[in-house]
VOGU-3710 file (C-alpha; in Angstrom, 3 decimals, decimal comma):
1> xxxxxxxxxx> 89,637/57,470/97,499  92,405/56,460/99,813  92,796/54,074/102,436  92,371/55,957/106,068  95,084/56,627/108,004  94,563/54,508/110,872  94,344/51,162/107,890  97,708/52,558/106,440  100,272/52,696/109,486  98,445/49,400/110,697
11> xxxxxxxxxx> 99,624/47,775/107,577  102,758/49,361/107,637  103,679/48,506/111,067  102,177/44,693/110,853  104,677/44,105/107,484  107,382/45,581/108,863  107,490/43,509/112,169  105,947/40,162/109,857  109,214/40,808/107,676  111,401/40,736/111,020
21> xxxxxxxxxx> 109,986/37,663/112,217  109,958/36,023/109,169  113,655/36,859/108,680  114,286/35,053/112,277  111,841/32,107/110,499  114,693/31,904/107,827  117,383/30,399/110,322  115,484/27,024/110,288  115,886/26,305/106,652  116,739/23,146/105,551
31> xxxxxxxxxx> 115,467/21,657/108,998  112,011/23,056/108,150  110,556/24,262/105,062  108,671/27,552/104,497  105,463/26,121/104,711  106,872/24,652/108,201  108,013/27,842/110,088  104,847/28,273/111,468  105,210/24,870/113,153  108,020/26,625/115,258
41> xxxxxxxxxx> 107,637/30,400/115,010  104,152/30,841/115,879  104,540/29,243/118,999  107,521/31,300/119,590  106,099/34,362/118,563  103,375/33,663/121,296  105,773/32,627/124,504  107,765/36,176/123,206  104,489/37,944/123,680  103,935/36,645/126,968
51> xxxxxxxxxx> 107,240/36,862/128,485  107,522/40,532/127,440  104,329/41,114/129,114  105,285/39,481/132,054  108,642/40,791/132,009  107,826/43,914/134,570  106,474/41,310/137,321  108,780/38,692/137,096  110,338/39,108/140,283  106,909/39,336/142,027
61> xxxxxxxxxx> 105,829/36,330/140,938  109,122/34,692/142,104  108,849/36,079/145,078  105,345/35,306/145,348  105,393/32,207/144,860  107,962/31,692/147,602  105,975/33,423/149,688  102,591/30,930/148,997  105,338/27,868/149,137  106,515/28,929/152,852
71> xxxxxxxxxx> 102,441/29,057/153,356  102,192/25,486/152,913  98,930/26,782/150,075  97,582/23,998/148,169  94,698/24,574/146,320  95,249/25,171/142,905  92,726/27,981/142,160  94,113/30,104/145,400  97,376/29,648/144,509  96,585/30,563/140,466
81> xxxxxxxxxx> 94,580/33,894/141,767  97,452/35,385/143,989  100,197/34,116/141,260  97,498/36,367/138,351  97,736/39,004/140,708  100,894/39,186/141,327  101,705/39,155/137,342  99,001/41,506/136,414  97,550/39,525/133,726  95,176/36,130/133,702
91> xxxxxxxxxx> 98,314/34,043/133,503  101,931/33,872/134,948  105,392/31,913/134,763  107,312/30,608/137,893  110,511/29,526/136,505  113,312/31,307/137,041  114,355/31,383/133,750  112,926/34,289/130,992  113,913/34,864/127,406  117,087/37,281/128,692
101> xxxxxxxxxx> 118,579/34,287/131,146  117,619/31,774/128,294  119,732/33,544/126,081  122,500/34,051/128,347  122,902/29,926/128,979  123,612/28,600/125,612  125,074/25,362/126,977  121,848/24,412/128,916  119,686/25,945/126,669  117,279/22,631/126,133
111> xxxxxxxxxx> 116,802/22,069/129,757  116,199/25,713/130,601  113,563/25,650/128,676  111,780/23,156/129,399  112,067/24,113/132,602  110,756/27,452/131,435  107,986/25,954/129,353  106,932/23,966/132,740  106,595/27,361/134,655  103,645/28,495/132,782
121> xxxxxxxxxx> 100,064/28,124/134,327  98,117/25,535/132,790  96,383/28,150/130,555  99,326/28,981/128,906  100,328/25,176/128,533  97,430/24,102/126,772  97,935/26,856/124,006  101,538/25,679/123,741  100,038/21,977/123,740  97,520/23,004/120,824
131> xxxxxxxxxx> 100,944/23,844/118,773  102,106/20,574/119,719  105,761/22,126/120,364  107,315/19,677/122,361  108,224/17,475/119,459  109,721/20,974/117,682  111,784/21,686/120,492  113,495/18,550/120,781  114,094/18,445/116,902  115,269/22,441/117,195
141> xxxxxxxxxx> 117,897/21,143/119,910  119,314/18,197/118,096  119,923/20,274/115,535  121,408/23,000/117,363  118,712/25,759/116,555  116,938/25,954/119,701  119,492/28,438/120,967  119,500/30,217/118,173  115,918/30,961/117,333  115,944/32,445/121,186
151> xxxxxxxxxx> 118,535/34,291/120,496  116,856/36,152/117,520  113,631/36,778/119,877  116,025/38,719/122,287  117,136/41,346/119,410  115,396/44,460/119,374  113,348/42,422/115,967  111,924/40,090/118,497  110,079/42,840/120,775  106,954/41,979/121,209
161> xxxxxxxxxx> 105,455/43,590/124,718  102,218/44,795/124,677  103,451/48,695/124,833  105,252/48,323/121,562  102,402/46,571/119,786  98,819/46,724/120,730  96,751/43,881/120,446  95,344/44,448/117,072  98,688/44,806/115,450  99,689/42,090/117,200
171> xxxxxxxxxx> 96,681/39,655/115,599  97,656/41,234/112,079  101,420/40,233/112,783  99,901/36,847/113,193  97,780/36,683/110,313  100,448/38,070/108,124  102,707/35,471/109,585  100,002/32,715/108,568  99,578/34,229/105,209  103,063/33,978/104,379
181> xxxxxxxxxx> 103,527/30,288/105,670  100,429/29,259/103,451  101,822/31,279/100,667  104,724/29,667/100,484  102,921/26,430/100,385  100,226/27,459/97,760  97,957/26,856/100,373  94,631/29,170/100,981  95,708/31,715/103,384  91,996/33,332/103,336
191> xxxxxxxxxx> 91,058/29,972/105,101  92,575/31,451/108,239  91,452/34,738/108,697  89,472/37,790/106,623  91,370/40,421/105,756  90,675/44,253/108,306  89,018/46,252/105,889  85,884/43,775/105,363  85,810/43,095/109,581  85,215/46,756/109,604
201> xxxxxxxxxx> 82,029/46,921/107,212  80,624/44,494/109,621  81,311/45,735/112,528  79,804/49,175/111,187  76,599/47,162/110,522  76,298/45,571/113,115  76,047/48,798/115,608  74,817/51,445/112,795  71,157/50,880/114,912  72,494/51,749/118,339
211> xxxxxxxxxx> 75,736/53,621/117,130  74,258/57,126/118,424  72,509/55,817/121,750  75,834/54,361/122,000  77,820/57,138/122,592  75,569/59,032/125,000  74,816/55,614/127,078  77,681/53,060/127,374  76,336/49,023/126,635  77,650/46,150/128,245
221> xxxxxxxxxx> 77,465/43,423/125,298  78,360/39,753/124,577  79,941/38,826/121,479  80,274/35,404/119,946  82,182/34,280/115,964  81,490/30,379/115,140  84,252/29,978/113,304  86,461/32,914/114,721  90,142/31,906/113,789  92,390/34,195/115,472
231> xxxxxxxxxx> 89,875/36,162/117,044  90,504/39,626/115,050  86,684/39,609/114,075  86,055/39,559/117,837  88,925/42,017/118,586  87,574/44,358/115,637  84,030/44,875/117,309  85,198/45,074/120,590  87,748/47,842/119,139  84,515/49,636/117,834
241> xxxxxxxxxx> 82,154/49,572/120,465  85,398/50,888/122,913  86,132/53,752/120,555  82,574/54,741/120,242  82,078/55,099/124,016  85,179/53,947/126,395  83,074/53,122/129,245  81,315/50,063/127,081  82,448/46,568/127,428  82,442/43,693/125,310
251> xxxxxxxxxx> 82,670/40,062/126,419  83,863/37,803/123,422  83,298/34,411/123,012  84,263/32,235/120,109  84,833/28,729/118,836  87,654/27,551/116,512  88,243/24,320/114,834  92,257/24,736/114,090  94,243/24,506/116,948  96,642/26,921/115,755
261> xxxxxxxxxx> 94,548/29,327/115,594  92,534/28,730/118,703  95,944/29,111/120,128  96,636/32,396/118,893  92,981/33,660/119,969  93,024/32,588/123,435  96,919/33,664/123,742  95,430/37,258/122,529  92,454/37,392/125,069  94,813/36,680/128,057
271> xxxxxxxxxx> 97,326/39,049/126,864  94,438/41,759/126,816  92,578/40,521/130,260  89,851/39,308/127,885  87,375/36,349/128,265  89,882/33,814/127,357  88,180/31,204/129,139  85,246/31,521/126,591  87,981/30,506/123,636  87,023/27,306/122,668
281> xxxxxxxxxx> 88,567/24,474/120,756  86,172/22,152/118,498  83,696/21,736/115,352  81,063/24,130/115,870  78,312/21,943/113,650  79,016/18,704/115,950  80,662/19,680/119,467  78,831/23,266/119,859  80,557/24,444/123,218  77,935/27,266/123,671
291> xxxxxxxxxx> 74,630/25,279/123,851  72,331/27,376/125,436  74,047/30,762/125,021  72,928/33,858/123,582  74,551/36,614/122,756  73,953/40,329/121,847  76,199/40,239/118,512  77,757/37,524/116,541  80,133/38,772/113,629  81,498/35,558/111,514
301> xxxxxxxxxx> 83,699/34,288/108,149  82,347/30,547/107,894  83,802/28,592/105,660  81,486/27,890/102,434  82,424/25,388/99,690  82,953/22,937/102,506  81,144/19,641/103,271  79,936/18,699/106,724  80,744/15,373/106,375  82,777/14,854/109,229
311> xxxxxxxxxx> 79,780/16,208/111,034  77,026/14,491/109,331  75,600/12,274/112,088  75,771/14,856/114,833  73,969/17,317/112,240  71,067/15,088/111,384  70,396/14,303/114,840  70,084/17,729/115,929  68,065/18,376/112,656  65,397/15,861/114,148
321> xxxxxxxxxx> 64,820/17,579/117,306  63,093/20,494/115,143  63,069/23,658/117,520  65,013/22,431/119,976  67,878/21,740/117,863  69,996/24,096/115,769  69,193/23,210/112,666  65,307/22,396/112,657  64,565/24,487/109,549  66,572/22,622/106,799
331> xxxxxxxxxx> 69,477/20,990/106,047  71,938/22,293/103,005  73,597/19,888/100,405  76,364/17,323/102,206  78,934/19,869/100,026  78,458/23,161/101,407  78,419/23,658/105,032  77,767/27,618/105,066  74,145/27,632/105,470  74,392/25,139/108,671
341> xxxxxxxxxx> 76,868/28,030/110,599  73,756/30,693/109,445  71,329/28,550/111,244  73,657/28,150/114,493  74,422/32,003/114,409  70,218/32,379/114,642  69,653/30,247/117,128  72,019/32,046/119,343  70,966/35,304/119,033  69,545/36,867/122,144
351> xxxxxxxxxx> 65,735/37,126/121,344  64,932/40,634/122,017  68,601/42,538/121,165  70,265/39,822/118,626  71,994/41,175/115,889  74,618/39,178/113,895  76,716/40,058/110,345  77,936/37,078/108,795  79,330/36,670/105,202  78,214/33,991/102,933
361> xxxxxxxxxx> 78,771/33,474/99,006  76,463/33,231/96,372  75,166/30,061/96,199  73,180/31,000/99,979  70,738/33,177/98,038  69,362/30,590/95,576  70,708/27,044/95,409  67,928/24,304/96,046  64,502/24,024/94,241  61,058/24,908/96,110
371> xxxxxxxxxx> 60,492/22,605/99,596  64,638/21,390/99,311  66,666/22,397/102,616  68,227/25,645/101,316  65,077/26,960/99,999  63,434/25,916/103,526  66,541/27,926/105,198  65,859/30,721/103,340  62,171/30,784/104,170  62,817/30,526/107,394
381> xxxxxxxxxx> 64,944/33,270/107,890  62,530/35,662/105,611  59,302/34,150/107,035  60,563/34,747/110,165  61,178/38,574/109,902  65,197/37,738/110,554  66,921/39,007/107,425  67,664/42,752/107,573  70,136/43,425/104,554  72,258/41,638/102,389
391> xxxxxxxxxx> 75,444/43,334/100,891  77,008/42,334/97,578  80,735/43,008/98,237  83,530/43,512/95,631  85,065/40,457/93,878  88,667/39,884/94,537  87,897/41,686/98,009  89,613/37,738/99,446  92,564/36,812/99,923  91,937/33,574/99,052
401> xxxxxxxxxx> 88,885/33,582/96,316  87,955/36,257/93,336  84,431/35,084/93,493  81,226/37,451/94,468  80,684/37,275/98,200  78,121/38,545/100,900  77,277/40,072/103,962  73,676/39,171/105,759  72,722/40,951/107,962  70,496/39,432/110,651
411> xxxxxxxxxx> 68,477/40,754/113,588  66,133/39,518/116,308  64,766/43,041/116,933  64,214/45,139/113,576  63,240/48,354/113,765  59,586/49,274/112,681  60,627/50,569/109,340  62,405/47,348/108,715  59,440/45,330/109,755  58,593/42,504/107,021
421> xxxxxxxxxx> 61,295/44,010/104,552  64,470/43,144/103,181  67,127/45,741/102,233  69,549/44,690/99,239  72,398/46,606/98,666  74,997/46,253/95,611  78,188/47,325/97,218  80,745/45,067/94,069  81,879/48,785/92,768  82,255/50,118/95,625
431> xxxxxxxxxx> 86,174/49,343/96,141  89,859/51,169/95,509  92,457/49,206/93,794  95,540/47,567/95,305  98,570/48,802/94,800  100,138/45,422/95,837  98,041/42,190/95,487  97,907/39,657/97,460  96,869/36,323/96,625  93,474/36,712/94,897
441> xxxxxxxxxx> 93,081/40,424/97,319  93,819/43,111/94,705  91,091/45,642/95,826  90,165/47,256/99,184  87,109/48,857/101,185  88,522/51,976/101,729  87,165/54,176/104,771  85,195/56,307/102,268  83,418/52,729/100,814  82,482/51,372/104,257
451> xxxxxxxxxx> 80,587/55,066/105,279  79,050/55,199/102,055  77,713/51,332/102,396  76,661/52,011/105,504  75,065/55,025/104,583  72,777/53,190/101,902  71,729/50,830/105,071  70,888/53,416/107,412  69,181/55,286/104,764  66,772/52,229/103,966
461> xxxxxxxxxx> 65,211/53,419/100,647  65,769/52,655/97,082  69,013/55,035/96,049  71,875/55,038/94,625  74,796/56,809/96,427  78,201/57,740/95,074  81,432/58,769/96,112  84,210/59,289/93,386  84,403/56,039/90,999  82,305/54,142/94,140
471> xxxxxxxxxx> 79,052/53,424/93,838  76,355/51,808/96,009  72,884/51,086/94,686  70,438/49,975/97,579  66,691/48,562/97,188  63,861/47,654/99,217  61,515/44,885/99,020  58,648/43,432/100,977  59,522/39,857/102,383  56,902/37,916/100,141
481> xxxxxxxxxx> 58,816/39,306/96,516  61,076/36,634/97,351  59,043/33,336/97,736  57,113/31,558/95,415  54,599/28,739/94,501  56,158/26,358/92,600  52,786/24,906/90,657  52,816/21,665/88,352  51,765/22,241/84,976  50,012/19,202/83,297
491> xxxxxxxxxx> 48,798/19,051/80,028  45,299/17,262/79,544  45,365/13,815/77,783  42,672/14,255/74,568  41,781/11,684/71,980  42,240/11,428/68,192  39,356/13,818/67,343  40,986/15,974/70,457  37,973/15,581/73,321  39,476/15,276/76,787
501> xxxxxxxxxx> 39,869/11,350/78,405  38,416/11,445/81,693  38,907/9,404/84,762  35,995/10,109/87,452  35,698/13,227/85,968  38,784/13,839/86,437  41,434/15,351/83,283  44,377/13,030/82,572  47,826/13,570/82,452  49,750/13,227/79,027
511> xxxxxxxxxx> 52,916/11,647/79,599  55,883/13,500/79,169  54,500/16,486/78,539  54,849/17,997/82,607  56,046/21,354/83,185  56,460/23,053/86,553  55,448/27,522/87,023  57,373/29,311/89,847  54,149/32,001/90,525  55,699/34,707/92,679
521> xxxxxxxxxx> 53,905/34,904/95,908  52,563/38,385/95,767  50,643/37,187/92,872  47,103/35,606/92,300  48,093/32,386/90,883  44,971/31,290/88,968  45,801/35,313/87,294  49,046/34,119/86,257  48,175/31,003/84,699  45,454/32,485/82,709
531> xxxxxxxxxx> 47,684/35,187/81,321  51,211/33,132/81,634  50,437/29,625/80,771  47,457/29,040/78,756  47,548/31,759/76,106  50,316/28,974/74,842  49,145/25,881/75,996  45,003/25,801/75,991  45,227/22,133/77,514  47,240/23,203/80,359
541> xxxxxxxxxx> 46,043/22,836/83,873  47,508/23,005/87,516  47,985/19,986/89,409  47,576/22,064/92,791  48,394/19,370/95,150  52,032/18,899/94,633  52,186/22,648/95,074  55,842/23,878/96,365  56,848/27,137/98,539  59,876/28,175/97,887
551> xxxxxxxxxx> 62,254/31,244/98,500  64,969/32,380/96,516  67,041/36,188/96,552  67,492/36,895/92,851  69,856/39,392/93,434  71,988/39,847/89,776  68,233/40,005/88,559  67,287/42,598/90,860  70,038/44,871/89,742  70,611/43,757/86,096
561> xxxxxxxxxx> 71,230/46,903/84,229  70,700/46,633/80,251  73,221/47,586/77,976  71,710/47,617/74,356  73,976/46,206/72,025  76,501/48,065/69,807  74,436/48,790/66,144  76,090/47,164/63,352  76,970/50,318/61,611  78,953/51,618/64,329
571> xxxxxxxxxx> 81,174/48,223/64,540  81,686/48,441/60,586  82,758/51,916/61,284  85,325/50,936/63,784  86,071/48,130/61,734  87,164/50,202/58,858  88,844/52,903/61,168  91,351/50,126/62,138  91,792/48,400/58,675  93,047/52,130/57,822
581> xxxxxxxxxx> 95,411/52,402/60,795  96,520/48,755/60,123  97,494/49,794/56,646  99,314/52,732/57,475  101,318/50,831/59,877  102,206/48,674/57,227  102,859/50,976/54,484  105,264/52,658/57,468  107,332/49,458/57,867  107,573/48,447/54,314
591> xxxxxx> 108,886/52,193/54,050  111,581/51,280/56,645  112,534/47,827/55,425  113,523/49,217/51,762  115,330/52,110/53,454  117,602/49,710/54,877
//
């Protein structure tokens, strides 16, 4: 199973430019190390992008801008609309100077662009702001660099307008870019951004229910990520819905804690006449910038393994308001903050349409005993009829971690057939192999995997599908297989000759001697402990008032396969078959030694 066409020339094309402008990177060494290029080339990279855009209007923004001078037009938003119009694009530059006149003044070159920087509308200059350049440009000039960094950006290798490279290969460029600066650092490049081939799955799931309507009727959807990096999970889905009917539009919205990154999204939207406006800079858990949205999809990567300490007050407060707050349901452990993002993804889904893909790891489906804030997460979602699907991905599908990861799949609106069900669906060997890997990424969701994945979901029945060496094994299961009661088990304090001690009737506790009973909740409990407990223990009895709900998705158990174990006879078999080889070998070099 190969990689599709489309995924192979985008890769090609993204490494090839990366590799260019990485080679430009390589004429700050010794000022900057690797780890450090980013620190100037992003930012370059970006104000490249923009000026080739704007390159075609230049002049009539000039001359525009004369024009609204001579007017004697003050007010800032009148004078920002006719300077947009007259660029074409949600932003604009009135210095005279461009990357072609910068390169042409090497003697002035720190002035000019400054002067240049200063020309930008404000939207520009706070992306250029969240790179916090101004401190690299002064250090670049000192040292004689500034000039010729620009100069690089003018060769044919520094072409970046938009009708060389669309805006998709022009967020991989950037997270290649990223990847190789954390790379060279040992840092976690998957930290940044999730590699193309996973943003597709989700993308796939989160339209497979409306995918057909889709292309007869056009939609006109909102789109949110909570952690959204560069944006490419944003750009991904819009890229879907567009190709699946052109007349459909997608307004994105996202939130991003790294200014870098934020940067790079919000530079992307203006570039494609997005909703850069709703790009948003801050922690999602404790300065939410969308309180009170909702929104038709949200597709999100957020981070898990990482505390919320930073966040803790905010967090707890808004845990106390119950309902009204985010995260009513539960709270996770201080150490993982995954769980927390799940909750805020729920609570702004739109109630009647809402459908949001978001990938978690492991620890989501079962960390936290009965009536602890995981478990009371988890009940939540199930209780409430939100979970769809979950998807057990590949390992090593990450650039950044080998471990087992997955995809949830939420909705606000199942369909009747999905109504008080859960679909799981083992997707881990369903992958091609690498031929290059990078960091921990050494397979790949080919575009064979992701139809046959999303053929299992859309299929909604116990199966198992296959496709070459893939294979996806999907099952079904009524919301209450996964909750339980967790029941205290005491055993009854007796006497020397073995009566019962009673309190007010009441049997007594022997000390030490307490067990606990997880009783699934499809079953009678008073059945179970009959048949489970006190066929082994005849002084056992339930202490039902410190009874315990709790939920957990067993999913290795679900689809644990046995393998019986090799007999003994066949080991002592292979056993001798390679004492025999072993001793041949042997006899052969011994032959060769006295030969000699």
């Amino acid at each position: 199973m190969e990689l599709s066409k489309r995924q192979e020339q985008t890769n090609k094309n993204i490494q090839e430019k990366a590799n260019l402008i990485w080679e430009i990177a390589t004429n700050i060494y010794g000022l900057y190390k690797p780890h450090e290029y980013g620190k100037v080339i992003l930012p370059m990279t970006v104000l490249k992008r923009f000026d080739d855009a704007l390159k075609k209007t230049k002049q009539a923004v000039l001359d525009k801008k004369v024009e609204i001078d001579k007017q004697g037009i003050a007010v800032e938003s009148l004078r920002n609309k006719r300077l947009c119009e007259a660029s074409g694009y949600q932003f604009y530059n009135t210095s005279k100077f461009d990357f072609d006149r910068l390169n042409a003044d090497p003697d002035n070159i720190k002035e000019n662009f400054e002067d240049y920087i200063a020309g930008y509308s404000d939207n520009v200059k706070d992306i250029i702001n969240c790179f916090k350049f101004t401190d690299e440009i002064n250090k670049l000039a000192e040292n004689n660099l500034l000039y010729i960094i620009i100069s690089e950006f003018c060769s044919e290798k520094g072409d970046m307008s938009p009708e060389k490279i669309t805006s998709a290969d022009m967020g991989n460029i950037f997270e290649e870019l990223i990847r190789k600066f954390s790379e060279s650092y040992d840092e976690q490049a998957g930290a940044h951004f999730t590699s193309r081939d996973i943003i597709y799955l989700m993308t796939e799931l989160l339209v497979a229910p409306e995918k057909e309507d889709m292309k007869v009727n056009p939609v006109d959807k909102t789109a949110y990520d909570m952690a959204m990096g560069t944006s490419q999970m944003l750009g991904c889905l819009t890229e879907l819905i567009s190709d699946i009917n052109p007349e459909s539009t997608v307004k994105c919205f996202g939130q991003e804690l790294n200014p870098e990154t934020y940067a790079i999204a919000k530079s992307d939207m203006l570039i494609k006449g997005g909703n850069s406006e709703g790009m948003k800079l801050g922690n999602t858990l404790s300065e939410d910038q969308f309180t009170n949205y909702t929104f038709d999809y949200i597709i999100s990567n957020p981070p898990f393994g990482i505390d919320w300490k930073s966040s803790k007050e905010a967090v707890e407060d808004e845990h106390k308001l119950g309902d009204l707050g985010r995260f009513g349901p539960g709270l996770p452990n201080i150490g993982d903050s995954q769980m927390l993002f799940l909750l805020n993804g729920i609570s702004k889904l739109k109630e009647d349409s809402g459908r949001m893909a978001i990938i978690q790891n492991g620890s989501s489906l079962f960390n936290g005993d009965a009536g602890s804030g995981p478990s009371e997460i988890r009940r939540y979602v199930i209780n409430g009829d939100l979970l769809e699907a979950i998807i057990q991905l590949p390992t090593d599908l990450f650039y950044n971690t080998g471990i087992s990861t997955y995809i949830w799949v939420i909705s606000k609106n199942k369909a009747p057939n999905r109504k008080e069900k859960v679909q799981l669906i083992d997707a881990s060997k369903c992958f091609v192999k690498r031929r290059k890997n990078i960091g921990n990424k050494r397979v790949d969701l080919s575009n064979e995997c992701i139809d046959l994945i999303v053929t299992a979901y859309n299929d909604f029945k116990d199966e198992t599908l296959n496709a070459g060496d893939a294979v996806v094994e999907s099952k079904v299961f009524d919301n209450d297989y996964f909750g339980y009661t967790k029941v205290t088990v005491e055993t009854a304090l007796t006497d020397e000759k073995g009566n019962l001690i009673l309190k007010k009737g009441q049997k007594q506790p022997t000390k030490g001697k307490t067990d606990t009973e997880s009783i699934p909740l499809d079953e009678d409990i008073d059945e179970y402990f009959e048949r489970e407990v006190l066929p082994f223990n005849p002084l056992a009895y339930m202490d039902r008032s410190k009874d315990k709900i709790g939920y957990e998705i067993p999913f290795t158990r679900v689809f644990y396969k046995y393998v019986a174990p090799r007999s003994s006879d066949e080991i002592y078999e292979e056993i001798k078959k390679l004492m025999s080889e072993e001793n041949e070998l042997m006899k052969e070099l011994l032959k060769d030694s006295e030969d000699k």
